[in-house]
C-alpha positions as CSV (number, residue, x, y, z in Angstrom):
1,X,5.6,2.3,-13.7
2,X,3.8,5.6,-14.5
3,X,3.2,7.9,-11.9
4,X,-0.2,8.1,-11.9
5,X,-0.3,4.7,-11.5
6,X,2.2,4.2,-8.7
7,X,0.4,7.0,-7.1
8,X,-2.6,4.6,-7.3
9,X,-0.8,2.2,-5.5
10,X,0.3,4.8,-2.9
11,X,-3.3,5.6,-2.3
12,X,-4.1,1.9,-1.8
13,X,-1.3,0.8,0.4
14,X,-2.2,4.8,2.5
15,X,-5.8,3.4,2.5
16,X,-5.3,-0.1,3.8
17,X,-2.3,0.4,6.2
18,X,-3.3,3.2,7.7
19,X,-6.9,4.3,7.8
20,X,-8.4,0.7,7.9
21,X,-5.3,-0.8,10.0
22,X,-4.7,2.1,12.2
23,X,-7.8,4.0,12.5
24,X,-10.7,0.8,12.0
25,X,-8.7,-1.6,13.9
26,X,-8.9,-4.3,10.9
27,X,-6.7,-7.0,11.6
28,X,-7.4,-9.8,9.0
29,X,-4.0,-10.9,8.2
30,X,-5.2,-10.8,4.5
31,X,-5.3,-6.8,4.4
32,X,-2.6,-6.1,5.9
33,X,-0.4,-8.8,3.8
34,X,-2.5,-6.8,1.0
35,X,-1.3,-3.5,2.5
36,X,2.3,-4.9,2.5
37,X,2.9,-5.9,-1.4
38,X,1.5,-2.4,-2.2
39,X,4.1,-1.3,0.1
40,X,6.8,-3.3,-1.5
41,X,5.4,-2.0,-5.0
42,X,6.1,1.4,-4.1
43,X,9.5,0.6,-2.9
44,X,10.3,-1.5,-6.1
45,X,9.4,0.9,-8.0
46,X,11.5,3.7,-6.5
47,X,14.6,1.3,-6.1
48,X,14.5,1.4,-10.1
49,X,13.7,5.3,-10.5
């Protein structure tokens, strides 16, 4: 993956973990599973690097 995208996906999984999980108290299982596969993209990603 290139790095500006995985840095995308950093942004996104920063974004909805986080600031919307943490700091706005959202706690629709949805985002958070959302949160998690950008998570696991990330690691996937660096597992191959």
């Amino acid at each position: 993956m290139r790095t500006t995208v995985l840095l995308d996906v950093l942004n996104s999984a920063y974004d909805i973990l986080h600031l919307w999980g943490y700091y706005d108290g959202i706690t629709r299982s949805s985002v958070v599973i959302m949160g998690f596969k950008e998570a696991k993209t990330i690691i996937d990603n660096l597992k191959t690097a």
